[in-house]
N, C-alpha and C positions, 0 to 999 in steps of 0.2 A: 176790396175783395182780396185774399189773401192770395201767396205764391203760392202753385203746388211746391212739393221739396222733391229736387231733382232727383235720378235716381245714383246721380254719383256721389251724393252726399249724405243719401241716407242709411247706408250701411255700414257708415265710417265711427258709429258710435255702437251701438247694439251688439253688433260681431265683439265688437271689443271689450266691452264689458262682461259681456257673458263667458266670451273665453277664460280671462282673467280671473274672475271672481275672490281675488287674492287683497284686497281694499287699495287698490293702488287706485290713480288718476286716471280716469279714460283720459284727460285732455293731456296729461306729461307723457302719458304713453303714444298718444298719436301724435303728438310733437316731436319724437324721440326718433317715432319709426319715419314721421316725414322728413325730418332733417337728412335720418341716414340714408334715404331714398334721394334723398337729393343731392348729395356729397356722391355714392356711390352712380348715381346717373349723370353726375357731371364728370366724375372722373373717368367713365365709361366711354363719355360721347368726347372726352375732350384729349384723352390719350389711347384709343385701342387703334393698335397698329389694323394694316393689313394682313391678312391670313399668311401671307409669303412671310413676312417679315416674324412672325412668332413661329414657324418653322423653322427658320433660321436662324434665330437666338435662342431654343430648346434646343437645333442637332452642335450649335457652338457648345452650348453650356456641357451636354453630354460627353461631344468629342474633347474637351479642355482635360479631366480630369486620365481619360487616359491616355493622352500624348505624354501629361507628367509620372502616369504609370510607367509608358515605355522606356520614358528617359533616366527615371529612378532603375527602372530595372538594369539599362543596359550599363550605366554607371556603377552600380552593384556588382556587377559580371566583371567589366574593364578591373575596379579593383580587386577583385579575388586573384587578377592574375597577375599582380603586381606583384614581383619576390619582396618576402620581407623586409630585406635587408635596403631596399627602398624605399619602405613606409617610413616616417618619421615616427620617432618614440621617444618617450619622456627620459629615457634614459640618457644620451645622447643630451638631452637639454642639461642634464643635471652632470654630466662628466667634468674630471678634472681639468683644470684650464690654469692650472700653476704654473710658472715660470724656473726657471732655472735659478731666479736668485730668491724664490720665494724660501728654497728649501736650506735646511741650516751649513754654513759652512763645515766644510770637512769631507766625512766618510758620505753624507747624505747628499750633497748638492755631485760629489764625484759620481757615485753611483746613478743621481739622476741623472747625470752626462752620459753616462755608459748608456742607458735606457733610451737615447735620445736616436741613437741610430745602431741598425744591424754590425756596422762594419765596426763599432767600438766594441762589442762583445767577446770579447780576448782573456785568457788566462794563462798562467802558467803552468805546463803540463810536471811540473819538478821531474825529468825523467832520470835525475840520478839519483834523487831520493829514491825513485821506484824500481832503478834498477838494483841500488842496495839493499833494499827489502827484499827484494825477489832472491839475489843473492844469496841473501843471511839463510832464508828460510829451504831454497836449495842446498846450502852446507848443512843444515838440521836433518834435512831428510839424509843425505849422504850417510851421517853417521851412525843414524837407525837404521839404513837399510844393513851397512858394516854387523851390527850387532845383529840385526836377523837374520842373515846370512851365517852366522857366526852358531849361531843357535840352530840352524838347519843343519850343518855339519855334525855338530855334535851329536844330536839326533841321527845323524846317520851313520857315524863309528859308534854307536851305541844302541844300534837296531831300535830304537823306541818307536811304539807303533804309534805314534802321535800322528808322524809325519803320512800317514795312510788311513787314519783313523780319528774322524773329527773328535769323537768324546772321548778321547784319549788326548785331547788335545790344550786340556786346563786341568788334568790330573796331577797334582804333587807339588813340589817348589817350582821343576822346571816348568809344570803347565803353570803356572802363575805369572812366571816371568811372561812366557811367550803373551799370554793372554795381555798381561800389561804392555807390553812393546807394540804388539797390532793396536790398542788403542793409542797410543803416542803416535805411531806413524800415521794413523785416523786424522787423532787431531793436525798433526802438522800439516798432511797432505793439505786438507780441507781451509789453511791460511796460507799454501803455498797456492794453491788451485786458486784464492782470492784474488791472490799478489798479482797473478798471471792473468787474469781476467782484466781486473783495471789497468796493468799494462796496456795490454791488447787494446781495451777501449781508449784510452787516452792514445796512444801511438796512432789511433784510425784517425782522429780528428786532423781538419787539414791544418797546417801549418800559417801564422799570421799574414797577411801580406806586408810587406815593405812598406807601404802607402797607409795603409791602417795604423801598424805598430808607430811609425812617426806621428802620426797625426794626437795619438795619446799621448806620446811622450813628448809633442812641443805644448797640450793644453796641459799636461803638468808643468812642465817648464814657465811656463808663463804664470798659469793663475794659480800653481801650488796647492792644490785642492786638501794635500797629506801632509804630514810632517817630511823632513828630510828622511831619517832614518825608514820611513815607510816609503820611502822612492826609492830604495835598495833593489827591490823588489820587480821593479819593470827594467833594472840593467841589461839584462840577460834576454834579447833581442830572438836569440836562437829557441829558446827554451817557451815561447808564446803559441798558444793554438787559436784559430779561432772556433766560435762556439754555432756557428750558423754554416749550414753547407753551400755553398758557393755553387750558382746556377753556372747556364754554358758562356753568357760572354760577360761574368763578371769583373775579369781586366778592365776588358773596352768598357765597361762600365764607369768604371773607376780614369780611366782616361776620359773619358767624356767628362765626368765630374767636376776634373781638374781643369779642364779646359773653359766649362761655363764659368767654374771660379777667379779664373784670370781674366775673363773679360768686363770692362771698366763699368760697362751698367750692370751695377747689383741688383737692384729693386725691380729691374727685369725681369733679369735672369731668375731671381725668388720668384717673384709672382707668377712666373709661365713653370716651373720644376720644383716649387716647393707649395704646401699646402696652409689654410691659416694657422693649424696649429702648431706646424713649424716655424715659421713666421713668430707667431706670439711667443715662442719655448724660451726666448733669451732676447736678452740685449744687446748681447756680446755680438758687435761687429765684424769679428775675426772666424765666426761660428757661421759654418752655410751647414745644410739640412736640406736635403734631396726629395723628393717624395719620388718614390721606388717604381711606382706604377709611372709618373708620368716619364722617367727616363727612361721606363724599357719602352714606352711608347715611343720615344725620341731614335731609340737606337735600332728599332725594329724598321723605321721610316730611312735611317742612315744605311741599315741591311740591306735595306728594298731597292733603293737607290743606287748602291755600290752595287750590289748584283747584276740589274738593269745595265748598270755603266759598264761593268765587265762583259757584259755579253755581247755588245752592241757598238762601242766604242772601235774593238778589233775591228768588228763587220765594217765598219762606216770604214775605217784606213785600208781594208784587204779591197773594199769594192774601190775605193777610187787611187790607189797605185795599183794598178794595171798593168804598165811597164815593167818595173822592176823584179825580179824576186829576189834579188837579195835586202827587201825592203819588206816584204812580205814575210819572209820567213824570221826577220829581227823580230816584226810585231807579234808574230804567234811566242818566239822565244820571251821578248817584256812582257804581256800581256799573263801568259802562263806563271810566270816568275810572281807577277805582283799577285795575281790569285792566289795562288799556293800561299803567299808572306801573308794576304788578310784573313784567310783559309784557318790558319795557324795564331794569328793574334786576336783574331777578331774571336773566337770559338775556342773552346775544349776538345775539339776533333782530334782523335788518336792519329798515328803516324801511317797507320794501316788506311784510316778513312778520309786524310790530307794524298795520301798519295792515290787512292784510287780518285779522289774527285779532282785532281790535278790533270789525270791521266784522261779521263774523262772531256774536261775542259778542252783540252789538247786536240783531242781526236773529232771533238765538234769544229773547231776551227779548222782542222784541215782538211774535213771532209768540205764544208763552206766553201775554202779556198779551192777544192779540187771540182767543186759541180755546178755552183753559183757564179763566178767570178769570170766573164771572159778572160783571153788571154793568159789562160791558167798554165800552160805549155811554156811559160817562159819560168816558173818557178821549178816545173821537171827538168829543163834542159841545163838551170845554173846547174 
């Protein structure tokens, strides 16, 4: 007697055939759809998390993209507010990085020396070249003004109404003259007025230092950059300007410099006051190279220091001699004295502004001495 046909297996052909109608296989296609039912039912039952756990790998995955939004933006922000002149650029990569002996002997390797630091920057002001020009061109004017004046006279025992009357003023031989003479004095004025100008600018410029103008004249000396006959030319010591204007403790500057020079570790001293491209600019032993920023940094810390020690130094001696005052009143007179002498060396301070800050000094210390200090009555009664 036959099986009946279950009813989960008789619908498994008909539906699909009919759907289809396209000549495919009922049997590839239900093998196809059972397979995929059975791969996606296993991978179903064999990896679906719990419910907590795919909430919490959807709010990661959403939160992830914008933690790296906020971090792009706030680093976006951070740079904008970076000065330029901090940012690295290509230029900078590509800058010169020649050396001193790369360039040719002569006018070019000298010149690149001069380039190499402010305090070589030096010229000769010729001021008696200029003061002979200026000369000659004042004797020109002199003897036009003679002949104009000479010509106004004449004009005037001779009633001509020139001298009252502009277009009466280039009428005839004599208005020719005159008209020719005002432009010769024009001209000359206007090469005397030159003369006088680059005087004036040349004489503003300061004068070389000692320290400077040698330091040129022994790297000529030694490594002869010129010919002889073109070392005529730097003789004349008095006659040097320099080309850079000299801040307020460029001295102590320059004493500082010579000091880290004389001390026996080099490769220190370069590496903490000089930079790498100073460093690289030469070979030359005998050659130091400052970098400018970090000695004022050096000398501002030397400033700080010295101040503090001036201020503080008296106090400490005035509070513990107590007894004496004629011990007290020495230290206000030393202490004063050396203020005023670093006042004066250490700075460009005018004579007006050394003495009022002297006076100053002074009257701080004695007020100290007179309200802070027990036993202040022994320094009234010496």
């Amino acid at each position: 007697m036959p099986k009946p046909q279950s009813r989960s297996e008789s619908p498994s052909v008909s539906p699909t055939s009919t759907v289809l109608g396209n000549g495919q296989e009922p049997s590839a296609v239900i093998g196809t759809a059972s397979e995929h039912d059975v791969t996606s039912t296993h991978t179903t039952s064999s990896h679906s998390p719990p419910d907590s756990v795919d909430l919490e790998s959807q709010s990661a995955t959403t939160r992830r993209p914008s933690v790296i939004n906020v971090l792009r933006k706030f680093s976006s922000t951070f740079s904008d507010q970076i000065p330029p002149h901090w940012k690295p650029n290509h230029i900078n990569e590509k800058r010169d990085t020649r050396s001193l002996e790369d360039y040719p002997k002569g006018f070019p390797r000298f010149a690149a020396w001069m380039n190499c630091d402010e305090n070589f920057l030096m010229t000769r002001r010729y001021g008696w070249l200029h003061n002979r020009v200026m000369l000659y061109r004042q004797s020109e004017l002199r003897q036009l003004e003679i002949k104009l004046q000479l010509c106004d006279e004449g004009d005037e025992e001779s009633k001509d109404p020139a001298l009252v009357d502009h277009r009466m003023f280039a009428r005839g031989d004599a208005g020719e003259y005159r008209k020719e003479l005002i432009q010769q004095i024009d001209e000359k004025l206007e090469q005397y007025d030159s003369i006088v100008r680059r005087v004036k600018e040349m004489s503003s410029l300061p004068k070389a230092t000692r320290r400077n103008y040698t330091s040129v004249c022994n790297h000529i000396d030694k490594h002869a950059p010129i010919a002889q006959r073109e070392q005529d030319v730097f003789m004349n010591d008095s006659d040097f300007v320099a080309l850079v204007e000299q801040h307020e403790t460029k001295s102590f500057d320059g004493f500082v410099e010579d000091i880290l020079t004389l001390l026996p570790c080099k490769r220190v001293t370069q590496f903490f006051f000089s930079n790498a491209e100073q460093r690289a600019s030469s070979t030359d032993e005998s050659l130091f190279l400052y970098d400018k920023r970090r000695i004022d940094v050096f000398i501002r810390l030397i400033m700080t220091f010295l101040a503090v020690g001036l201020l503080l130094a008296p106090v400490v001696v005035l509070f513990r001699e107590q007894d004496s005052g004629t011990v007290k009143i020495v230290v206000i007179l030393v202490f004063t004295l050396f203020f005023s002498l670093a006042l004066s060396l250490a700075t460009r301070a005018r004579r007006a502004e050394v003495f009022a800050a002297t006076a100053a000094y002074c009257a701080v210390l004695v007020v100290f001495l007179g309200n802070f200090i027990p036993g202040n009555s022994a320094v009234v009664s010496s």
